[in-house]
N, C-alpha and C positions, 0 to 999 in steps of 0.2 A: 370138826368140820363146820366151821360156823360159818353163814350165809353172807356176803359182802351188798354193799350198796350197788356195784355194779354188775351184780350175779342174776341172771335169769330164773326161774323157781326149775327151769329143767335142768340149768348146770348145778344149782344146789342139789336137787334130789339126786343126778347122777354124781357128785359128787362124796354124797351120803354114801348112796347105794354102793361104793367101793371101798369105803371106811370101815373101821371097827369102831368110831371112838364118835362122840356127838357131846354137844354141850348144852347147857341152859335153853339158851338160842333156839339151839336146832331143835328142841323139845314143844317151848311155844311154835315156833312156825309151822312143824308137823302136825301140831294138834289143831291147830286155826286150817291147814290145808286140810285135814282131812274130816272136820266138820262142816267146810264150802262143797267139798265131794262127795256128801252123802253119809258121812258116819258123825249122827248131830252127839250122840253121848261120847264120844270120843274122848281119851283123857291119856296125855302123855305127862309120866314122870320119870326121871334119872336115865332116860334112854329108852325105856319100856310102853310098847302102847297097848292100850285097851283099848281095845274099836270098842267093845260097848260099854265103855266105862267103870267096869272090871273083868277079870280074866271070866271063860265060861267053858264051856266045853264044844261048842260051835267056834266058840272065840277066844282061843288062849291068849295070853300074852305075847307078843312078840317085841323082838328088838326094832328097834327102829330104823336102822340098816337095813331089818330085811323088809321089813315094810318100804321102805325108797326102793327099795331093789324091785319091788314087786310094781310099783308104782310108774318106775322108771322100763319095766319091758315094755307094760302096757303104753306108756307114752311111746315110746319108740313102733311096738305094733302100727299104731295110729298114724306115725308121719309116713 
């Protein structure tokens, strides 16, 4: 699911958020979004994110899909 020049960061994340599959791309821009949002050690590799820059026990790893998933309710809560 890689982000387009004329893609919103909402139609990407809900784009994400319905995928299984993410690439290089979608790696950086999730790690850059989600140290603008408040998770500054953030570190996304192969799909996998670490909000605090390694898995922990408050903070396991997760895919990246379900992170946009989770991303994307909360966006939707809001409008």
């Amino acid at each position: 699911m890689t982000a387009t020049k004329d893609q919103t960061v909402i139609d990407w994340i809900k784009g994400l958020s319905t995928s299984s599959q993410s690439d290089k791309m979608d790696s950086k821009l999730m790690q850059a979004l989600l140290r603008r949002i408040g998770y500054p050690k953030a570190v996304v590799v192969s799909g996998i994110v670490y909000l605090e820059g390694h898995g922990t026990l408050n903070a396991p790893p997760q895919s990246i899909n379900k992170i946009a998933k989770t991303i994307y309710e909360a966006i939707k809560d809001v409008k």
